[in-house]
C-alpha positions as CSV (number, residue, x, y, z in Angstrom):
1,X,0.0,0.0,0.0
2,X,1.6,3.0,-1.2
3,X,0.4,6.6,0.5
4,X,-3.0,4.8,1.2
5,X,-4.0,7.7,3.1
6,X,-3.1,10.5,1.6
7,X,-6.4,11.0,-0.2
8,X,-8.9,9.6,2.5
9,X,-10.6,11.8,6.0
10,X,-10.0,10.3,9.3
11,X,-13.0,8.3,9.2
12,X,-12.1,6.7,6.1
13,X,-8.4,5.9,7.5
14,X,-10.2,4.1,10.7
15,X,-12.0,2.0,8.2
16,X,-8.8,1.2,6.2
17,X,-7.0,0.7,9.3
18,X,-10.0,-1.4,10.5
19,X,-9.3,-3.5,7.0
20,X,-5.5,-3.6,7.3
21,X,-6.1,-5.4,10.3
22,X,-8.4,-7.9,9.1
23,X,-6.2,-8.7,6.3
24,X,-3.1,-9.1,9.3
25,X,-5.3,-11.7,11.1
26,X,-6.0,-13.9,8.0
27,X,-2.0,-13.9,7.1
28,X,-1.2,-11.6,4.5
29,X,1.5,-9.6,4.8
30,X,1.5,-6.0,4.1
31,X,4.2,-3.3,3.2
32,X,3.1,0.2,4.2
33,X,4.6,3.0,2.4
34,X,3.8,6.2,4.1
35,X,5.3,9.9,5.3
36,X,2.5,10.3,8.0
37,X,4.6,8.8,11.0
38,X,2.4,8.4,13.5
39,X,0.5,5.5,11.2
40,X,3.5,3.6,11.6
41,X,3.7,3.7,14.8
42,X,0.1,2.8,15.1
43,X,0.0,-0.2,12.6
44,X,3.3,-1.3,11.9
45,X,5.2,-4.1,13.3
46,X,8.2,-3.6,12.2
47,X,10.0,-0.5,9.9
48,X,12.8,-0.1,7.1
49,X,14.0,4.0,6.6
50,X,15.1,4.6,3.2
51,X,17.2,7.9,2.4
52,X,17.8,9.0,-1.0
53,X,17.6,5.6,-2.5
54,X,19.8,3.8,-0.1
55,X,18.8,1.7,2.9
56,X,19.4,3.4,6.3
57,X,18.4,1.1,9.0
58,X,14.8,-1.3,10.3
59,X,13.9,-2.7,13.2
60,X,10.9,-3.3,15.6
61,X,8.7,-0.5,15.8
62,X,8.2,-1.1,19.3
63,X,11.7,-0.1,19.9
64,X,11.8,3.2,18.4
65,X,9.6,6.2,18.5
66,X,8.7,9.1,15.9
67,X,11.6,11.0,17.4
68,X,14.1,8.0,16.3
69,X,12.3,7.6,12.7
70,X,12.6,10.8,11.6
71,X,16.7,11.3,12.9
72,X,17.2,8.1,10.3
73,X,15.1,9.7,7.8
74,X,16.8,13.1,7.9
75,X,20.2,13.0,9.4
76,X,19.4,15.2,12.0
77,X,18.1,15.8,15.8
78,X,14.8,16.2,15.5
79,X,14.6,19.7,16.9
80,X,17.1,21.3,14.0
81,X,14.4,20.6,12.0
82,X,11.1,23.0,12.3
83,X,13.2,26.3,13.3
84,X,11.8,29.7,13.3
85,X,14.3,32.4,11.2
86,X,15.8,35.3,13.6
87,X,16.9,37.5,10.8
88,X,13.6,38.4,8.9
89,X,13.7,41.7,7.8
90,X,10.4,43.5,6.6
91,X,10.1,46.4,3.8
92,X,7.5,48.3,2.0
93,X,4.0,46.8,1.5
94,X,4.4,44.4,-1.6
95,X,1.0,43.1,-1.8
96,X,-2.2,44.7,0.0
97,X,-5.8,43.1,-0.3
98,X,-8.7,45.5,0.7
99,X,-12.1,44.2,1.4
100,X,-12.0,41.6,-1.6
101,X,-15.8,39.3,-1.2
102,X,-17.3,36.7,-3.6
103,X,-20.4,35.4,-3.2
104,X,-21.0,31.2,-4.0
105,X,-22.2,30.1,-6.8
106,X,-25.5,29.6,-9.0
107,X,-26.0,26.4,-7.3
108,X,-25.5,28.4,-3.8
109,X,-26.1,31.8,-4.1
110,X,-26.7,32.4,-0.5
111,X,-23.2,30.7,0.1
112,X,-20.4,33.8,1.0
113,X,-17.3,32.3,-0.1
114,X,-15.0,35.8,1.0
115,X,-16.5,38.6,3.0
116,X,-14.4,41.5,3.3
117,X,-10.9,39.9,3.7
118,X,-8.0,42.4,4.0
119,X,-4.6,41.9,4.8
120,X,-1.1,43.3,3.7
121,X,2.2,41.4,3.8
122,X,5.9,43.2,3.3
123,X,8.6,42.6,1.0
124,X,10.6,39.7,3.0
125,X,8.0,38.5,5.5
126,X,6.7,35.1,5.0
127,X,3.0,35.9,5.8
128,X,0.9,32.9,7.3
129,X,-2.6,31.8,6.9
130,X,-4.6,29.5,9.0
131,X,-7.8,28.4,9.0
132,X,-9.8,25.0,9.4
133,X,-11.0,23.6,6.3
134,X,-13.2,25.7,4.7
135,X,-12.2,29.1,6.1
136,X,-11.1,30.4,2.7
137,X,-8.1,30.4,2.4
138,X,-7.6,28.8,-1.1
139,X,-10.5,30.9,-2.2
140,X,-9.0,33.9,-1.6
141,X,-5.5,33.0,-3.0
142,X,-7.0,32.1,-6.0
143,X,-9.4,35.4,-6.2
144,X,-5.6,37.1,-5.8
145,X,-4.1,35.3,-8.8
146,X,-7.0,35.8,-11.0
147,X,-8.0,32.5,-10.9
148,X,-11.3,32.8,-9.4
149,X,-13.2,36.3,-10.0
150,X,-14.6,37.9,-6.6
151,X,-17.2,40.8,-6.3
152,X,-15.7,43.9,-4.7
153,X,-12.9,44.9,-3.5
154,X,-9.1,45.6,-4.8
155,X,-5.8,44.5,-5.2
156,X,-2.7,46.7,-4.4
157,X,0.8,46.1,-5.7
158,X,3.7,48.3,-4.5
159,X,0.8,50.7,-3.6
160,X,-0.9,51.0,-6.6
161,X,-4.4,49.2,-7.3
162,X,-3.9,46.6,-10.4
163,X,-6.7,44.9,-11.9
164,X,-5.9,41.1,-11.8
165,X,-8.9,39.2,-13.6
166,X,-6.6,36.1,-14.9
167,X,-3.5,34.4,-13.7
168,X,-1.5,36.0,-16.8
169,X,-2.2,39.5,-15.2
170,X,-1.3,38.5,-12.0
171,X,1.9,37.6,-13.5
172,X,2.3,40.5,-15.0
173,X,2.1,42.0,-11.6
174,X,4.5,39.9,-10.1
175,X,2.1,37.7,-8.2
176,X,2.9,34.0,-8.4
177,X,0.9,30.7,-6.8
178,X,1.9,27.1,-6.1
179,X,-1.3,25.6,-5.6
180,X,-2.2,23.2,-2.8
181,X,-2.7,20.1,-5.4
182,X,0.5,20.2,-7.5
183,X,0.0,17.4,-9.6
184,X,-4.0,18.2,-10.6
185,X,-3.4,22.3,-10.4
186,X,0.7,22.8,-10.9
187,X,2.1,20.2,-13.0
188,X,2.2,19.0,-16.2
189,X,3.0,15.2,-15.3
190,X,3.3,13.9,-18.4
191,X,5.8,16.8,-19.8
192,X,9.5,16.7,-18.8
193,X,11.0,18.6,-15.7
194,X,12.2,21.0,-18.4
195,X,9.1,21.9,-19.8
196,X,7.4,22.4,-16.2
197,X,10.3,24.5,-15.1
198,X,10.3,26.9,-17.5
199,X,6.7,27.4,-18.9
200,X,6.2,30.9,-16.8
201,X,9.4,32.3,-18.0
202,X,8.9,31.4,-21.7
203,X,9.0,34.9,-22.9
204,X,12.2,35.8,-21.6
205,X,13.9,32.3,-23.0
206,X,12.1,32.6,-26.4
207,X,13.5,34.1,-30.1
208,X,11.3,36.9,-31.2
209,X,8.3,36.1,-28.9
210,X,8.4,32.3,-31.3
211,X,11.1,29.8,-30.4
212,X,12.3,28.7,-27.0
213,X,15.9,29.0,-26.8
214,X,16.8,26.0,-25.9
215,X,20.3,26.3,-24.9
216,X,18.8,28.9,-22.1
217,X,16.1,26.5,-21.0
218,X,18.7,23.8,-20.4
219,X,21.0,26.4,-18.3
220,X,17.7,27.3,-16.5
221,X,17.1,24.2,-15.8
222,X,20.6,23.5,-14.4
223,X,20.9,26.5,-12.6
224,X,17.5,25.5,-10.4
225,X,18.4,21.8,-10.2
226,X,21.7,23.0,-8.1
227,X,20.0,26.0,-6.3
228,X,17.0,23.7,-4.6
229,X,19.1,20.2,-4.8
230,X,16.0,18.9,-7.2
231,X,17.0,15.1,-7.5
232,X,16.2,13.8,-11.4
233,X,18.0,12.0,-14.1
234,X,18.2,15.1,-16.3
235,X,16.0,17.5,-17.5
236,X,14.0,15.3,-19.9
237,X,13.1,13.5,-16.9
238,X,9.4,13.2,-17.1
239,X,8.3,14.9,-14.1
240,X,5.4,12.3,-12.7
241,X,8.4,10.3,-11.9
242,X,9.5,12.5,-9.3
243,X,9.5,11.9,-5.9
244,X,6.5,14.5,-4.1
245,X,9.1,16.7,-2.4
246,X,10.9,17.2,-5.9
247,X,8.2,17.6,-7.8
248,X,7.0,20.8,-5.5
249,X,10.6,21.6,-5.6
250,X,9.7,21.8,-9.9
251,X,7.2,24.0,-8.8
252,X,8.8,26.5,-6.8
253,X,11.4,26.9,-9.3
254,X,9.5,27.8,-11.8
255,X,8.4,31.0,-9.7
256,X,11.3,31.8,-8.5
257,X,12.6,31.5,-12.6
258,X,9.8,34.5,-12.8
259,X,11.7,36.0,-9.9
260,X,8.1,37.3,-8.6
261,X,7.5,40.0,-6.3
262,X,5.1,37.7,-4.2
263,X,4.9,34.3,-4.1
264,X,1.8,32.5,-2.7
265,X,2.2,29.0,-1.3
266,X,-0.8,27.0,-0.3
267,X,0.0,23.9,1.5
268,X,4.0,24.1,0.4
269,X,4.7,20.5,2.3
270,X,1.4,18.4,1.8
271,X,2.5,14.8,1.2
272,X,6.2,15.4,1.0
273,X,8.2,13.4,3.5
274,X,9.7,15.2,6.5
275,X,13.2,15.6,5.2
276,X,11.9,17.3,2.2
277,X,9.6,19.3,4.3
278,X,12.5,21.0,6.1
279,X,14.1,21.6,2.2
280,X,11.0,23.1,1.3
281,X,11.2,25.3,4.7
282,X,14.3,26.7,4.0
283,X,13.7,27.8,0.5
284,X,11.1,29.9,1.4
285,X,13.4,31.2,4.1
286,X,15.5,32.0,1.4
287,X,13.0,33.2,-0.9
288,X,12.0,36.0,1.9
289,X,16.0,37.1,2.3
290,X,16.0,38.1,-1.4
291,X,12.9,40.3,-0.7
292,X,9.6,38.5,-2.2
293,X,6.9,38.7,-0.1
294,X,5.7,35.0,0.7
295,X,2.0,34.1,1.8
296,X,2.4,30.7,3.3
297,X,-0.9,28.6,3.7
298,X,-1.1,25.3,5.8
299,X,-3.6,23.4,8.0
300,X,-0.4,22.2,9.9
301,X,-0.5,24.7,12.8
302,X,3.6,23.7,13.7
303,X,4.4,24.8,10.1
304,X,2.3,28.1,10.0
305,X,4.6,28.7,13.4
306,X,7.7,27.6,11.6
307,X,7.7,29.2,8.7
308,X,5.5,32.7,9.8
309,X,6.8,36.1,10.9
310,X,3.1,37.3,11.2
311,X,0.2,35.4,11.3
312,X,-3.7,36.2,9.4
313,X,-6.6,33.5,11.2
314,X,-9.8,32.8,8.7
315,X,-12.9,31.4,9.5
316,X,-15.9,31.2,7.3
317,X,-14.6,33.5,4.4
318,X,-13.4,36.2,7.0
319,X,-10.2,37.3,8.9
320,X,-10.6,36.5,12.6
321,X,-7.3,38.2,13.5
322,X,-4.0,38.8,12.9
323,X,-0.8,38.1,15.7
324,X,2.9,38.2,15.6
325,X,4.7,35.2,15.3
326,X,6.6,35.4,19.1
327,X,3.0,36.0,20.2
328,X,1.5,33.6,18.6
329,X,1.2,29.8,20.3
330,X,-1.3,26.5,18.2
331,X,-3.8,27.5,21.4
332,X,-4.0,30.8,20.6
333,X,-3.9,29.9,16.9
334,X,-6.7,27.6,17.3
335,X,-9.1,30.1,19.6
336,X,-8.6,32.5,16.7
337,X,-9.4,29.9,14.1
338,X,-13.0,29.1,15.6
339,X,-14.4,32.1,16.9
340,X,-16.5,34.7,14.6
341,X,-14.0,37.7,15.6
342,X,-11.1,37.1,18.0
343,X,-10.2,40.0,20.3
């Protein structure tokens, strides 16, 4: 069973579970791939950590913990992994939203999918953006980029109000998204690592606005594969092959190829391992030092804490509240989350 769970609620993975154990008691065996720890803990007898293609150790899982797993799987104590940055350094006001609101659709017209949502986020701050599912959060990144339209309201880049009513215009603006399902919304699995890499900066790597320079698209390539330690054959490497954390890798390189002045990320880590999660992590650390403005979205409260230097609370198509990150604790987070309008 490969990532059996990645797809399913928590009632369905009781039911699988419930099945997995059935199929234990009549004598079939059962290999377990998975990057959600605690599951192997809970229904695994035994474990094998792989590392980049090379065995690292197995044993009894009742003689290790998650602790222990993840040290094998990343090389490193667990608490060197999710570490706030000390050196963030905010500028001027890269992106502003005033009052943007979309209504639902035909089928729901009463539904309010945004009400009102404002929020502003600097050149180098990482921005975060919590919410339980269904708060709006993807909504309103994808009213930002263009890809959804919303009723009222603006957007403001560097100050200035821009009309964004497509994702080319928000490009145009600087405004880039990695969505939170990169292989139905991001990638092109069938295309090589090439093509998906590049396909937002065609117009500076083409010949008269016609042919792709190749020669550039290769060194492009290259020049990201080193930069975010992608791990591929080559660039014709067709990118469904990819493991998860180097296929969002793929992603984020293409923005950063666009060299954007904002960069929303909507669920950056979901169903990457934990080694690649810290990768992921530091690049948009590193992103933030060369001055884009990131808005970071996760339902993993511990990563919204990681990553954030200021944090936004949704509920219900609204913002709840706002709080600084050496304020801001998953309690706190989570009262925020669930009331109407936190104080």
């Amino acid at each position: 069973m490969d990532e059996p769970t990645s797809a399913l609620s928590q009632a369905e993975v009781e039911k699988l579970f419930r099945i997995v154990g059935d199929l234990r008691a009549e004598g079939i065996s059962i290999i377990f791939v998975t990057h959600r720890l605690e599951e192997v803990i809970r229904i695994c007898d035994s474990y094998t950590v792989l590392r980049d293609g090379q065995f690292v150790a197995s044993g009894k899982v009742a003689d290790t913990d998650i602790d222990g797993i993840i040290r094998m799987m990343v090389g490193r104590e667990v608490n060197a992994l999710f570490h706030h940055r000390e050196d963030a350094t905010a500028g001027e006001v890269a992106l502003a939203v005033e009052g943007i609101s979309r209504r639902g659709s035909s089928k729901d017209p009463s539904a309010t999918v945004l009400a009102d949502v404002s929020f502003a986020v600097r050149r180098g701050e990482i921005l975060g953006i919590a919410g339980l599912v269904g708060a709006g959060r993807t909504e309103g990144a994808r009213a930002i980029f263009g890809a959804d339209p919303f009723d009222s309201g603006r957007v403001l880049v560097d100050g200035q109000p821009v009309r964004i009513n497509s994702p080319q215009a928000a490009i145009r603006h600087g405004i880039g998204l990695v969505p939170e399902d990169r292989k139905q919304q991001a990638l092109f699995l069938s295309l090589a690592i090439r093509m998906n890499l590049s396909m937002a900066s065609l117009d500076r790597l083409s010949r008269w606005g016609i042919f792709v320079n190749e020669a550039r698209e290769t060194a492009l390539v290259e020049e990201y594969r080193k930069a975010l330690s992608i791990r591929m054959a080559g660039p014709e490497q067709i990118v469904a092959n990819l493991s998860g954390g180097n296929q969002q890798k793929v992603v984020l390189a293409r923005w950063l190829a666009l060299q954007p002045k904002v960069l929303i990320v909507d669920e950056p880590t979901r169903g990457i391992d934990i080694g690649a999660k810290v990768d992921v992590h530091n690049l948009l650390f590193d992103m933030a030092r060369s001055g884009i403005a990131v808005i970071a979205i996760s339902s993993e409260l511990p990563e919204v804490l990681a990553v954030s230097d200021r944090i936004v609370t949704m509920r219900e198509g609204r913002v709840t509240g706002e709080i600084s990150r050496a304020e801001a604790t998953e309690e706190r987070l989570m009262t925020m989350m669930t009331l109407a309008r936190a104080a």
